[in-house]
N, C-alpha and C positions, 0 to 999 in steps of 0.2 A: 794730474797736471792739465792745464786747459790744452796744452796741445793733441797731447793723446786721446782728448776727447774730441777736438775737433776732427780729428783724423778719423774718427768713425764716422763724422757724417760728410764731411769732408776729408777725402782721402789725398794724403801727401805729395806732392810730384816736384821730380829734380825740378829746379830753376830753370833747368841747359836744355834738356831733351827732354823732360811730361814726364817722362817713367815713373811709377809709383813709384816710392818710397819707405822707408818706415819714418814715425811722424819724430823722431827726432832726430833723422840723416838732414845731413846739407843738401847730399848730390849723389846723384846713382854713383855706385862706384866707381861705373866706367868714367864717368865725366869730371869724377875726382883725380884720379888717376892723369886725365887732360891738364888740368888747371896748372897754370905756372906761377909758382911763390915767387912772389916779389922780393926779389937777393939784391937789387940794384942801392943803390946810395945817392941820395936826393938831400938837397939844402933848399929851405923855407928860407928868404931874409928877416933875420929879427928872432925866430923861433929856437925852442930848444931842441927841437930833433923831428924825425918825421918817419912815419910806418905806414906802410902798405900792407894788405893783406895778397892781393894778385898783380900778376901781369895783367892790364887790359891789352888783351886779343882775341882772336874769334874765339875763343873755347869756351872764354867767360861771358862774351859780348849776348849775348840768350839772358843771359841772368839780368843784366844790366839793363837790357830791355827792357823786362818785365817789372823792375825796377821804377824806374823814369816813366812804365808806360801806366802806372798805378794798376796791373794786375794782379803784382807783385808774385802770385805762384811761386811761394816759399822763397822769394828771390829776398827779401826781408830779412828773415832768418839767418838763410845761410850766409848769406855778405856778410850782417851784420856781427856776427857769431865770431865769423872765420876770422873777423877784424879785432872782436874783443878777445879772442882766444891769444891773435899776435903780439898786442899789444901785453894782455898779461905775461904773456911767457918771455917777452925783451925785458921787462918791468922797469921801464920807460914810463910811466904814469903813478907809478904806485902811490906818488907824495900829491899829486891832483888831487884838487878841489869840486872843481865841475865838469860838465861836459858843455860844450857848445857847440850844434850843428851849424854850420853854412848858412845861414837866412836867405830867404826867398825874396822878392817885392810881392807889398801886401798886390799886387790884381795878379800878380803870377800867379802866386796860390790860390786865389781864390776861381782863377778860372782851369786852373788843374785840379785843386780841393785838398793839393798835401805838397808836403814838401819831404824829398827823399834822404834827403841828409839827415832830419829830424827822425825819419823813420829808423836809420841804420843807427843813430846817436843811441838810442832810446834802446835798442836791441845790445849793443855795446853798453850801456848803463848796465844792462841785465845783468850780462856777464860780468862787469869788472866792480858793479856795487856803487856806481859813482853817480850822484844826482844830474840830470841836466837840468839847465838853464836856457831852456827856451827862446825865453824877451830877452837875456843879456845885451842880444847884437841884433840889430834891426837893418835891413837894405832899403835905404832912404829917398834913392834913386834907379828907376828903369833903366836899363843897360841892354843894349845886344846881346843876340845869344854870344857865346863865348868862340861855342865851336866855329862860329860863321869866321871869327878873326885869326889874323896872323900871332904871330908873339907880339910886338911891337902894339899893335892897336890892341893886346887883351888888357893890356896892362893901363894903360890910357883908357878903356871906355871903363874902366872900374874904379876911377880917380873919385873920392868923395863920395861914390855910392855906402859904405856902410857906416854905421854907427852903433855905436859899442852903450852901455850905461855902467857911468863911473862907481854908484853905488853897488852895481852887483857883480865888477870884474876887480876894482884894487884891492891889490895885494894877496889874488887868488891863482892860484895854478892852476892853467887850463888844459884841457884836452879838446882842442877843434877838430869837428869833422867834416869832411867830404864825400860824394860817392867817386868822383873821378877825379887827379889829378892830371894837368897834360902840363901845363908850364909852371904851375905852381902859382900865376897871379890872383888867384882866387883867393886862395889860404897866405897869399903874402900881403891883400891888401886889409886883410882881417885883421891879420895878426896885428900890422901895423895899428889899427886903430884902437886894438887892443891895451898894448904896449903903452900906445897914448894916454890910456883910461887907466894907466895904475896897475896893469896885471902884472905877476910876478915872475909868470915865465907859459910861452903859451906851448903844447906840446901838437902837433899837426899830423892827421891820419887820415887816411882815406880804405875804401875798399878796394881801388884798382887802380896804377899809375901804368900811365903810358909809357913804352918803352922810348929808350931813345933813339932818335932817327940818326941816322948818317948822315954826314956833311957833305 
């Protein structure tokens, strides 16, 4: 298997702390052990359901990093894995069609050189057997980062940024993914233009949602 061979010349390390590994662990034990499964209950507008695979909190937040910061140091992997492992075991997806990562704006990507959704999409393909789709959904407008906004302005600076293609989403059962949920307006303005384009029901997941704050 290409992992275990990469593992010899490249050797494995937790996402969270470096610690070696073995080439087909997530997470050194201890840092397994840390991570908090995402038990909470979350509504997407429009969508048919929504999984988490973590709490985003410090335990996981190393992973995430390396993630976002295109190191990736197994953070790939194990995200991605840990998401397709949830997803098959609720069996919430079983009757999906495709997979559809979050899209980036084409100069985002090109001045990072990847897109992390597409990475953990593709890693979750692995696992659950389910083709992605790529080009389905195109972001057609540059937006503020997300994290910089409040609730109220995320959802507005993402108005008419995406766009879906009618030919390759109606009457298809989706599976969208994220790496981070915090209000949901990401995977809600998606969905929506999805919905618009004919899809038959979009399924929403990410690897890490924010806990909920106190009022």
């Amino acid at each position: 298997m290409k992992r275990r061979l990469l593992h010899i010349f490249f050797p494995t390390r937790c996402p969270v702390c470096g610690e070696l590994i073995g080439a087909m662990d997530r997470f050194c034990s201890d840092c397994a052990d840390k991570l908090n499964i995402y038990k909470g209950s979350f509504t997407i507008e429009g969508a048919a359901g929504f999984t988490a695979a973590f709490d985003y909190d410090d335990n996981v937040k190393p992973a995430i990093f390396l993630l976002k910061d295109g190191t990736d140091g197994n953070a790939t992997y194990a995200l991605g894995s840990a998401l397709g492992e949830r997803l098959r075991s609720e069996g919430s997806v079983n009757n999906t069609d495709i997979i559809i990562p979050a899209p980036m704006y084409r100069r985002d990507v090109l001045r990072r050189s990847f897109n992390q959704s597409l990475l953990i999409a593709r890693e979750v393909s692995r696992v659950l057997g389910i083709p992605v789709e790529e080009k389905a959904v195109k972001k057609i407008k540059s937006t503020k980062a997300q994290k910089e906004l409040d609730r109220l302005s995320r959802s507005v600076n993402l108005r008419g940024a995406f766009s879906a293609d009618a030919e390759k989403v109606n009457g298809k059962h989706i599976l969208l993914i994220d790496d981070i949920c915090t209000t949901g307006s990401t995977l809600r303005e998606i969905t929506a233009e999805l919905s618009a384009k004919g899809a038959a029901s979009v399924h929403c997941a990410c690897c890490c949602k924010t806990r909920k704050q106190a009022p």
